[in-house]
matplotlib code that plots the C-alpha trace (Angstrom):
import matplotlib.pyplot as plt

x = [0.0, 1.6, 2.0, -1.0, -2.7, -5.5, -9.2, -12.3, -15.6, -18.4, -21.6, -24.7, -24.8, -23.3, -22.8, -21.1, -18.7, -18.2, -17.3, -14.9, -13.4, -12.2, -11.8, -9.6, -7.8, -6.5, -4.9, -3.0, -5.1, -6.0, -9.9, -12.3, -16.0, -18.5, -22.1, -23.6, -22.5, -21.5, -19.9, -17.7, -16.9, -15.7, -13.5, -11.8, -10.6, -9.4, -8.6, -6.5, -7.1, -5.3, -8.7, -12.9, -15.1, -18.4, -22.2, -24.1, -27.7, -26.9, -29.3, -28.5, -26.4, -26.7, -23.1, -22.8, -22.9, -20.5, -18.3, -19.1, -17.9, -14.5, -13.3, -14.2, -10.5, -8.9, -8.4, -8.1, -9.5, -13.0, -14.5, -18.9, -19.6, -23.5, -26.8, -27.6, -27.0, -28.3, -26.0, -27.7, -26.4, -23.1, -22.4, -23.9, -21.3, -18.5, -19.2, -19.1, -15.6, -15.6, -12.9, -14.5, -17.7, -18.8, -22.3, -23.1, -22.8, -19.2, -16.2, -13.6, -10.8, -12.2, -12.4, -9.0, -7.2, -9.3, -8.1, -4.7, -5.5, -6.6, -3.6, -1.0, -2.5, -2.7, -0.3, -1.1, -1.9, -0.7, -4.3, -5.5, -8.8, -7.9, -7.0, -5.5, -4.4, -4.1, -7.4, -9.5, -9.8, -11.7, -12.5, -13.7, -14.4, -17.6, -18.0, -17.2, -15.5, -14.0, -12.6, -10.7, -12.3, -15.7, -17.9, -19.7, -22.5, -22.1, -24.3, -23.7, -22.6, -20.4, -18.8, -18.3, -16.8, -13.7, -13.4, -12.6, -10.3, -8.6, -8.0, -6.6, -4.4, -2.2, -3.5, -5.4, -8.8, -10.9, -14.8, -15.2, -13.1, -14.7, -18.4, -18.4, -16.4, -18.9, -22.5, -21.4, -21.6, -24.2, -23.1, -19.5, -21.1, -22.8, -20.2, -22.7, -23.5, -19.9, -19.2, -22.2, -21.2, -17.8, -18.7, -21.0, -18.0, -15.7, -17.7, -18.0, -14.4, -12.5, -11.4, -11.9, -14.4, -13.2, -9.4, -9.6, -5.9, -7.4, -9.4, -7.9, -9.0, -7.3, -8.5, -10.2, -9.4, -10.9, -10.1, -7.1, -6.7, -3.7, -1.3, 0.8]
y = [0.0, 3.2, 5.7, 8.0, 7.1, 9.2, 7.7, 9.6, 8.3, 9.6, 8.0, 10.1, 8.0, 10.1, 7.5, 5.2, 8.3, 8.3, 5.0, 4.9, 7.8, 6.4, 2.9, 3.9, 6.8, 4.6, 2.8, 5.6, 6.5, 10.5, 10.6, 13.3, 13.0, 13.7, 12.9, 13.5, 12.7, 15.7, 16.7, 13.6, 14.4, 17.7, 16.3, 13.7, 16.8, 18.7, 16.0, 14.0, 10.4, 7.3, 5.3, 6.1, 4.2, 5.1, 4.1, 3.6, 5.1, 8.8, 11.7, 13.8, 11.5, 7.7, 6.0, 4.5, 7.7, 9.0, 5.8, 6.5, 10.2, 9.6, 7.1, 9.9, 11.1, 9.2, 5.8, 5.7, 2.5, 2.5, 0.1, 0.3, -0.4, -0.3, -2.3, -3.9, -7.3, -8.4, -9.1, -6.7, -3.8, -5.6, -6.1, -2.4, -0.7, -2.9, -2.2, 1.4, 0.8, 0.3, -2.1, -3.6, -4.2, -4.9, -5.0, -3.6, -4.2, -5.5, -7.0, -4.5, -7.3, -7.7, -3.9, -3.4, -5.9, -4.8, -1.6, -2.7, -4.4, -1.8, 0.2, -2.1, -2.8, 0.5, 3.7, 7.0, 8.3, 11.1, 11.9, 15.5, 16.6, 19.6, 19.4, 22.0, 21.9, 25.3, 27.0, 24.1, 23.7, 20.8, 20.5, 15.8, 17.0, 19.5, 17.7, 21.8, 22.5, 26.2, 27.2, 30.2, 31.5, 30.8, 27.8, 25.5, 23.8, 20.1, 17.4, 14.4, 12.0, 15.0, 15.5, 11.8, 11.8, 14.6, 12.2, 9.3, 11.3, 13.0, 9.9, 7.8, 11.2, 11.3, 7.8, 6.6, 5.1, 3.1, 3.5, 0.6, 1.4, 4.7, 3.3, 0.8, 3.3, 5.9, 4.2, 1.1, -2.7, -3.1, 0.5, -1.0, -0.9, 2.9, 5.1, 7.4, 8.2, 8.8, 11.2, 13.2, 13.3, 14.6, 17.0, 18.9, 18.7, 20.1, 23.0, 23.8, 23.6, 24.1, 27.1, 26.2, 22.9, 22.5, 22.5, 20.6, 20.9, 19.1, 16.3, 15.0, 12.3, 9.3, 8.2, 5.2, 4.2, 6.5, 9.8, 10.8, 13.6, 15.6, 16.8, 18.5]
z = [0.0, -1.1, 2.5, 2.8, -0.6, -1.3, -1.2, -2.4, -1.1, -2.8, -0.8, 0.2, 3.7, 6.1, 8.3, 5.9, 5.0, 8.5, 9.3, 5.9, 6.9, 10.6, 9.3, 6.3, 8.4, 11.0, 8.5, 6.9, 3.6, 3.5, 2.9, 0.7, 0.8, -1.3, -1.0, -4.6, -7.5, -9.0, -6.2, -6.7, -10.2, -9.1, -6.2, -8.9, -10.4, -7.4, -5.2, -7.6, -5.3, -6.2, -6.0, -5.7, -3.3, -5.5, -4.5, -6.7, -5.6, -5.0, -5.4, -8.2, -10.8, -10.5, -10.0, -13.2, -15.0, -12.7, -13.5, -17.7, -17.1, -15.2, -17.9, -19.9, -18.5, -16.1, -15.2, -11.5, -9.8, -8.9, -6.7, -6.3, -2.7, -3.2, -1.6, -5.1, -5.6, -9.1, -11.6, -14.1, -11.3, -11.4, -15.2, -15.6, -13.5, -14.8, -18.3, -17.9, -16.4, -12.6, -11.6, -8.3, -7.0, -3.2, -1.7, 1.5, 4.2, 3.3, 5.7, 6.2, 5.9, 2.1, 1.2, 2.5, 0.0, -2.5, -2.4, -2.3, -5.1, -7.1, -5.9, -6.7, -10.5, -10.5, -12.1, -12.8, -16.2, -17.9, -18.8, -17.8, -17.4, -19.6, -23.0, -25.5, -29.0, -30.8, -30.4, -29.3, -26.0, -23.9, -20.1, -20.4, -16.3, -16.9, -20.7, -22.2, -25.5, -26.4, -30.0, -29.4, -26.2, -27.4, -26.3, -28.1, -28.2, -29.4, -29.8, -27.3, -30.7, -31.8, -28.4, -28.2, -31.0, -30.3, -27.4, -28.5, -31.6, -28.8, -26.7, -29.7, -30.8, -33.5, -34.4, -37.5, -36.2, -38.7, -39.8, -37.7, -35.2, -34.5, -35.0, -32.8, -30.1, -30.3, -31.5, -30.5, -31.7, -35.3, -36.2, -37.8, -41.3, -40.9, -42.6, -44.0, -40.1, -39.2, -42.4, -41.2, -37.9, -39.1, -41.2, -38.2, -36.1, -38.4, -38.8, -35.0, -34.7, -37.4, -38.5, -42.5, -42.7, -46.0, -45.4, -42.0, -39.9, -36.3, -38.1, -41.1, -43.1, -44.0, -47.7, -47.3, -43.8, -41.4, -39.3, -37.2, -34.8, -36.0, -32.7, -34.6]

ax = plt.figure().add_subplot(projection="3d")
ax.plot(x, y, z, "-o")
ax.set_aspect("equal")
plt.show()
């Protein structure tokens, strides 16, 4: 266990933030709370913890969305400590990229060496929740795009979209490739969606949609973002 790692518990039990908080204090981890789920998301930026103890029934923003939005930048373990048990819940929160899952009320024997689980499989990215390349401008945190100081509205497709080309940057990503990472799986053969999709972003933040410099298009293959 690295010395003092920092754990953010996002749970809107009071009492459970409580008892985390003394429980993982005594044994050296530094402890944030947050108690919705927004207020989570903001502390993952701020906060920059080594690993998030996430329920999954919170007020404002259920914990699977919260899980969908952090992989949106960072890969920081997550382990669901929540009251559902099915394995719909399970698979749900797992898919949208936790790493662990335990059901309250849990032993704190097993919680403990699953977090030092996590922590051990675990190092830390690069990956910013801020991203900049001339005059484009993304904050993946707050899900906001700026094009020289001016923001813009896109479409959850489009702004999916600049993610995943901003994520795979510099690289050449398929038809397929970006269908099925965007739409998902039976949208590999769509093209004429993706060229449509392109061309709306392209014209939101390019400077010239017809002489592209951040999206470029590789004849025949697919779409790269370009870096430089």
């Amino acid at each position: 266990m690295p010395e003092g790692a920092r754990i953010l518990v996002v749970d809107d039990e009071r009492q459970i933030r409580r008892m985390l908080n003394t429980l993982l204090g005594a044994h050296g981890y530094s402890i944030t709370e947050a108690s919705t789920g927004q207020a989570g998301l903001a502390a993952a930026v701020e906060s920059h913890p080594d690993i998030i103890l996430l329920d999954l029934g919170l007020p404002d923003i259920d914990g699977v969305e919260v899980t969908r939005r952090l992989r949106e930048w960072t890969q920081i373990p997550i382990i669901i400590l929540s009251v559902r048990e099915s394995e719909r819940e399970k698979i749900a929160a797992l898919d949208a990229g936790a790493d662990d899952y335990l059901t309250k009320p849990f032993g704190v024997g097993e919680l403990l060496a699953r977090i030092r689980v996590s922590l051990r499989h675990f190092s830390h990215p690069s990956a910013e929740p801020l991203f900049e390349l001339d005059a484009l401008k993304i904050d993946f945190a707050r899900r906001l795009v700026w094009v020289e100081d001016k923001e813009i509205s896109l479409t959850p497709t489009e702004y999916d979209l600049l993610r995943v080309l901003v994520q795979h940057g510099g690289k050449v990503l398929t038809h397929r490739q970006l269908l099925r990472l965007v739409w998902g799986e039976g949208y590999e053969a769509d093209a004429h969606l993706l060229r449509v999709n392109i061309s709306n972003l392209r014209r939101k933040i390019e400077k010239d949609p017809t002489q592209p410099r951040l999206v470029l298009t590789e004849a025949g293959i697919g779409y790269r973002l370009a870096l430089s």
